[in-house]
N, C-alpha and C positions, 0 to 999 in steps of 0.2 A: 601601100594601103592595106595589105593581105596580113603586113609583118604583126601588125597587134591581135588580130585573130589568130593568130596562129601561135602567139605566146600565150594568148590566153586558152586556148585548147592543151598547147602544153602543159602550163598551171591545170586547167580540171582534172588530165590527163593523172600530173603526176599526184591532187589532192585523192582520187578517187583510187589509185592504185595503196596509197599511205591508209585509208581508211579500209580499205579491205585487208591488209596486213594487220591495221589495231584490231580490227572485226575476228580475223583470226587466232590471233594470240588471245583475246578475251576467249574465244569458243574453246579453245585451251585449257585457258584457266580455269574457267568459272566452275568445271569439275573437281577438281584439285582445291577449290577455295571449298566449297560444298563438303566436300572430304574432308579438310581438317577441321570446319566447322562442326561436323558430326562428329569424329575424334574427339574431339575438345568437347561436347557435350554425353557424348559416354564418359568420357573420363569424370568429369564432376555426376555424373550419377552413380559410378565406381564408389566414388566418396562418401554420400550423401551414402550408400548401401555399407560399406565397410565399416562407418561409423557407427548407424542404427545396430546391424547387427553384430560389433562390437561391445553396445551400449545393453541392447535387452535385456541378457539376462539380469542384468542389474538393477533394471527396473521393476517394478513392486505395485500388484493389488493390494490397495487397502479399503477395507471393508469396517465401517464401523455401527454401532447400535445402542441406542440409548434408553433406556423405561422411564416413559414420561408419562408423569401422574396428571389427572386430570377430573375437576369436576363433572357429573354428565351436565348439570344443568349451565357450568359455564361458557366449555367449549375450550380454546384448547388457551383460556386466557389462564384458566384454571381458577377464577371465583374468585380474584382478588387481582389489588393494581388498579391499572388504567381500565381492564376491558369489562368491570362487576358492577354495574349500576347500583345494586342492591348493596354491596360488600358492607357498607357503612352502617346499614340497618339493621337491628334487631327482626327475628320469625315476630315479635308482638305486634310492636310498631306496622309490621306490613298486612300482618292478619287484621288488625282495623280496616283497613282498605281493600283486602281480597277475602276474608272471611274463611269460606271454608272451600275458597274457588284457592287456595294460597299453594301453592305447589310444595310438594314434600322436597325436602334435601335428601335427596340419594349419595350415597357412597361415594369416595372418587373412587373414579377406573385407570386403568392404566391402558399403556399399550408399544409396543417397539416402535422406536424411530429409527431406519436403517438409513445409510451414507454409502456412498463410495467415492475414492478419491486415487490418488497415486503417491508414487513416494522412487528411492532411490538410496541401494545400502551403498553405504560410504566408507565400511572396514569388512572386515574379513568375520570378525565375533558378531557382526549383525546391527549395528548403529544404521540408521536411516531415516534420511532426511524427508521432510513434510511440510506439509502446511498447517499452522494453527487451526485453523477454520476446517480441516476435514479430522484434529483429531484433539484438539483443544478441550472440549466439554462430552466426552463421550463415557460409556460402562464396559464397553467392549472393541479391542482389534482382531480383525485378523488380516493377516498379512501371507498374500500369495504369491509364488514368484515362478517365476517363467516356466521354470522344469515341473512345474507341479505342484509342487510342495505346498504344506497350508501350515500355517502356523496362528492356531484361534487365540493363542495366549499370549500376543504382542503385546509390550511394556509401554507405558508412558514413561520417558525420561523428563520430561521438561518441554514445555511452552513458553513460546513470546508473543502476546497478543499487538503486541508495540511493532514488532516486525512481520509479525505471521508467520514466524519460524517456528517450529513444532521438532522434537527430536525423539521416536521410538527404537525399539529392540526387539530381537526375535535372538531366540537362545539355541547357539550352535559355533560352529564354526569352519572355515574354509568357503566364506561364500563370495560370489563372485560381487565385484568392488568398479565401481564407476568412480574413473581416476578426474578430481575436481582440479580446475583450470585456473587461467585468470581474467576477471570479470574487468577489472580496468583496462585492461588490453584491449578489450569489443570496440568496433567501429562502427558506425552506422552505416547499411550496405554490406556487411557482414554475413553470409550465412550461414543460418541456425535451423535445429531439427528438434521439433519438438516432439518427446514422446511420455506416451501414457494412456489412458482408459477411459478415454471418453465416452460417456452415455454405456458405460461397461462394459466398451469393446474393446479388449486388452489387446497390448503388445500396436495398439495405433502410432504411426510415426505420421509428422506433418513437416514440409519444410515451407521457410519462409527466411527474411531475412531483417538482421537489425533497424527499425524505423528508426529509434530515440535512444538515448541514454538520457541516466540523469533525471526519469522522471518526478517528480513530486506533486504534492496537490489533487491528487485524484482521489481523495478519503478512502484508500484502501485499507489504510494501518497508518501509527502513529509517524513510524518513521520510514519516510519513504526517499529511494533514490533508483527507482525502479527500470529496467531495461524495459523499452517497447517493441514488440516484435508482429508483423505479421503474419508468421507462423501461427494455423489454425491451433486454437485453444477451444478448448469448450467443457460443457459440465464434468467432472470426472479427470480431466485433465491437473487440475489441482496438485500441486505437492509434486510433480513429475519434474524430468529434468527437460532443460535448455540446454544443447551443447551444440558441440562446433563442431570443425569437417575433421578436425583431429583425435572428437572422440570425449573432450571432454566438459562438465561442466561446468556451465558459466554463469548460469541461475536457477532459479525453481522456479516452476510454472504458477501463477497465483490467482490472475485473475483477468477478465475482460469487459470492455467495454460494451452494450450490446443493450438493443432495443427489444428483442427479441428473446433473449435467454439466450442464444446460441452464439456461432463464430460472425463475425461484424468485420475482422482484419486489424482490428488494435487487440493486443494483447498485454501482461505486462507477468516479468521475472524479476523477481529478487535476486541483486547480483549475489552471486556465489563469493565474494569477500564478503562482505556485510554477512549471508551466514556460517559461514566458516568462525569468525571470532562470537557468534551468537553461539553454534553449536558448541564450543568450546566451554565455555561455560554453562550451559543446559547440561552437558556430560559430568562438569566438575558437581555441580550444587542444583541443577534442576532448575535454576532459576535466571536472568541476566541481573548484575545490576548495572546502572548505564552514569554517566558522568554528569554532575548537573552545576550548576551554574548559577540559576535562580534568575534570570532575569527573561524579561520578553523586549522582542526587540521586532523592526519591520525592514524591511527594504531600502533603501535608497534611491527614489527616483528620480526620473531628469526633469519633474516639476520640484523638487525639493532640494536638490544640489544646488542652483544659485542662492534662493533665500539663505542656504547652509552654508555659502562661501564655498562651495565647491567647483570647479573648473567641471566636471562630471558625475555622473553617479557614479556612485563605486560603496560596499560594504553596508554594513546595519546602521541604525540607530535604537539605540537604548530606550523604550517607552516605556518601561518599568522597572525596578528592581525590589526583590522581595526584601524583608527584614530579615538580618542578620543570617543573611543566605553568602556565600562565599564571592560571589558579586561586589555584593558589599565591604564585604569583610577585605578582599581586594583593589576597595576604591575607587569600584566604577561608578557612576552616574549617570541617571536618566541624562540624554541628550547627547554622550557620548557619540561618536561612531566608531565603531571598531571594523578596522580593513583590515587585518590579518590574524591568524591563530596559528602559532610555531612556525612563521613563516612564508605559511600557504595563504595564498589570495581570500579575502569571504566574497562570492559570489549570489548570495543570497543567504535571507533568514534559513530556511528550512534546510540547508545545505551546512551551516555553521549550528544549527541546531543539533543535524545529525552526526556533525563531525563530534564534538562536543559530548553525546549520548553513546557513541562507538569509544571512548576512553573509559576507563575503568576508576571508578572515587578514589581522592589523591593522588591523583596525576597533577605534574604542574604542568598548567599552559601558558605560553607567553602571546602577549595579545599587542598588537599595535594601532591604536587608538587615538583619533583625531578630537580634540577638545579647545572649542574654541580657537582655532584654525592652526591648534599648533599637537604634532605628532607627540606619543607619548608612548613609554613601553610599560605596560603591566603586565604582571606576573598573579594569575589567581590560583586556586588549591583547588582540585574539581568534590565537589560533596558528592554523596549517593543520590539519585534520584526518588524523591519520597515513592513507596507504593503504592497503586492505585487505590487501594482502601485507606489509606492516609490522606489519596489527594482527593476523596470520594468524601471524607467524614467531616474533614475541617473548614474545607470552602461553602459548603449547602449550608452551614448556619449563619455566615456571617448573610449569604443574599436570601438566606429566608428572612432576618430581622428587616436587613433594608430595605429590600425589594418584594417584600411578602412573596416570595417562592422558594424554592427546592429544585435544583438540577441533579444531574447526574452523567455520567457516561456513556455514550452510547454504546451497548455492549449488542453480539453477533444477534440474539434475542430478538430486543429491540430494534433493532436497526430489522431483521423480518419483520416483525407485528407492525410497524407504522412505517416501511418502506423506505428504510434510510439508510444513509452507507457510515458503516465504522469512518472513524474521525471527522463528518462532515460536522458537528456541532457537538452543544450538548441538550439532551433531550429535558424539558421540564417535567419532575417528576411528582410535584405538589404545588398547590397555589392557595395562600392565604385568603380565604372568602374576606371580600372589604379591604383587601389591601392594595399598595401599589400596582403591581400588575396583573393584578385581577384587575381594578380598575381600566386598565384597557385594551382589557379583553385575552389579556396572555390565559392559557387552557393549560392543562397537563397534556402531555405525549405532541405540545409545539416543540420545533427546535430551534435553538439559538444556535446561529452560524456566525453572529462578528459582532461581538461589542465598541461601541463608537468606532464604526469601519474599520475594525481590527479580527479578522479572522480568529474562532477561538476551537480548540480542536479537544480538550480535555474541560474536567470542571477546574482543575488549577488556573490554567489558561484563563480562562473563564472569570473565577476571582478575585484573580492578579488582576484582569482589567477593570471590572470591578471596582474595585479599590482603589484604580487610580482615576477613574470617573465621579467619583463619592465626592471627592474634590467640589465637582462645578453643579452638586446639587441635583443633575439628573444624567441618565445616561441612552445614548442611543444602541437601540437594541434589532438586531434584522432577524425577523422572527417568521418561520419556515412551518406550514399547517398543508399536510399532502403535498400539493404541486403548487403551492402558492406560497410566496416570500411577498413578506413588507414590513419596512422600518416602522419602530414603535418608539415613542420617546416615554421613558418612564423615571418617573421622578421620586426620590430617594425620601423615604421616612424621616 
């Protein structure tokens, strides 16, 4: 009767003896884990440190300054455009109504507009890389760099307002060179150390690590495929570099997300391929030119792939093609879909856009295109892509006639004065009194963001749909006034 108590005291016996032995072999270890856990977290601040101060001297104050003229009576619209009430009127015509209460026109005055940003020399003679927007429209650089040195008489080489790559010079030689990486290689989970001069505190380093690749869509610049990072960014940060634990470049610091003006934890870098073949040509000619194609094209969704006979979404669809644009000339057709370019998959418009725009006019691309449910191989010639002032002068007349307005693009400017971001639309820049869209109620400095639910990013864009709307008579327009969006249907002359 004793014998089952006594196995089972045995069992406690031997469970409690077993548990004080695992008890102590943990009290053992847990030292030894804690240890190499701190090892292991020195050593990646080793890195994080061997890098930065690897990378500094390389890095670069830039300082810039502008003389902007200005009416006193208009403010800083400067008495014409959107923000001159008056502009349109004669001193006569107003002196009927103020008399001798009519305020005098004074002088314009001027005054410095001062900047700062960052940047990063990338040869030995002084090339260094930047952002459009800190040195795109300026009278003055200077550029400072770690050891002291100031150099007030820094060069513009060449801008891309299309990427926000920027490319200056500083005249010497033997300077210290921040070795550039490769930007397809980043992973997400990756980390990255941002550095530069935020809020004017030089020689600032931030780390964080890769969110995103691939980003687009966030109207920073024309062509985007942006790295996201949460690596703190903020004002001044601009034009600095993005590297890694080996030291080198993998973007340029450009821009963030943020309610506030300051750091919010989204960031975003221009991969360092995308400017590398940009800088390339900024050095050769000062200027890019990019691959074009002529056609507008959308997505392919998983509401649209069965009506389209497709098993999936997959690749573009053709909703426009220009006249006698290389498109054409190549034998594509609206309704097309095209799933690949030399091979490589199209995983979106804006990804097949940018690939497209990173080729150089007269490149052949071979394209493989779904047309009425049967595969097809074309081969197109890529044209230049017109200049902004080309694609600025010839689209605002054809929708001023139809549509009684005038757009434009939103340039760095504007997108300040009425609080809008480069590529999110295009801003209206005149409205025909008694016309179409004055009739309901379209204004100057509204912006159009997507023609018949077609996102439009430039005035060409813009056109092209346009003209492929003119078709049905009227066209639906999502039209953006401050913080307020609403469709407008407006109907064609």
């Amino acid at each position: 009767m004793n014998r089952p108590n006594a196995t089972s005291n045995s069992l406690l016996r031997r469970t409690a003896v077993r548990s004080l032995f695992f008890v102590a072999i943990l009290w053992m270890t847990v030292p030894g884990l804690a240890q190499s856990r701190t090892d292991a977290a020195k050593e990646l601040s080793k890195a994080f440190s061997s890098a930065a101060k690897a990378a500094m001297p390389a890095v670069v104050s830039v300082r810039v300054e502008k003389t902007v003229h200005v009416s006193a009576m208009s403010g800083p619209g400067g008495g014409s455009g959107f923000n001159d009430p008056f502009g349109q009127f004669g001193d006569d015509f107003l002196r009927r109504f103020f008399g001798d209460r009519l305020p005098q026109r004074q002088a314009p005055r001027k005054y410095s507009e001062k900047g700062q940003g960052s940047g990063f020399i990338i040869s030995e003679d002084g090339y260094i890389l930047t952002n459009n927007h800190v040195v795109g429209d300026v009278d003055k650089i200077t550029v400072e760099l770690q050891d002291g040195r100031v150099f007030d008489d820094a060069r513009l080489i060449g801008t891309d307002p299309g990427s926000e790559v920027a490319l200056i010079k500083i005249d010497g030689h033997g300077f210290p060179v921040l070795p550039l990486g490769d930007s397809d290689e980043t992973e997400i989970g990756d980390w990255v150390i941002a550095i530069g001069n935020p809020f004017g505190l030089s020689e600032t380093v931030t780390v964080g690590v890769i969110s995103a690749v691939g980003r687009s869509n966030v109207h920073i610049a024309a062509y985007e495929n942006f790295i996201q990072t949460d690596a703190a960014i903020n004002p001044g940060n601009s034009g600095g570099p993005l590297i890694n634990l080996d030291g080198k470049v993998i973007g340029i610091n450009t821009a963030i997300v943020s309610q506030s003006g300051g750091y919010m934890g989204i960031g975003f870098a221009i991969p360092i391929n995308m400017a590398k073949a940009i800088e390339e040509q900024l050095r050769e000619s000062g200027k890019v030119s990019r691959g074009y194609l002529g056609l507008i094209a959308q997505d392919v969704t998983s509401e649209m792939a069965e009506p389209l006979g497709m098993k999936e979404s997959e690749g573009v669809i053709i909703a426009h093609i220009e006249d006698d644009s290389p498109a054409e000339k190549a034998g594509l057709k609206t309704q097309d879909i095209i799933l690949e370019i030399d091979g490589k998959k199209v995983e979106s418009y804006t990804a097949f856009r940018n690939e497209v725009a990173a080729l150089k006019p007269g490149t052949r691309v071979h394209l493989e295109v779904l047309r009425d449910g049967k595969s097809e191989d074309i081969t197109a010639t890529l044209g230049e892509r017109p200049s902004e002032v080309a694609m600025k002068s010839t689209p605002t007349q054809e929708s001023k006639e139809s549509l009684g307005m005038e757009v434009q693009n939103v340039t760095k400017d504007l997108a300040e004065q009425f609080g809008y971001r480069l590529g999110e639309g295009v801003i209206v820049s005149g409205v025909v009194p008694g016309g179409p869209a004055a009739d309901e109620g379209i204004e100057a400095g509204d912006l159009i963001t997507s023609v018949d639910r077609q996102s439009v990013s430039s005035v060409s864009e813009f056109t092209a749909a346009v003209k492929q709307a003119k078709k049905n008579g009227k066209v639906l327009l999502l039209v953006k006034r401050g913080e307020v969006s609403q469709f407008v249907v407006v109907k064609f002359e």
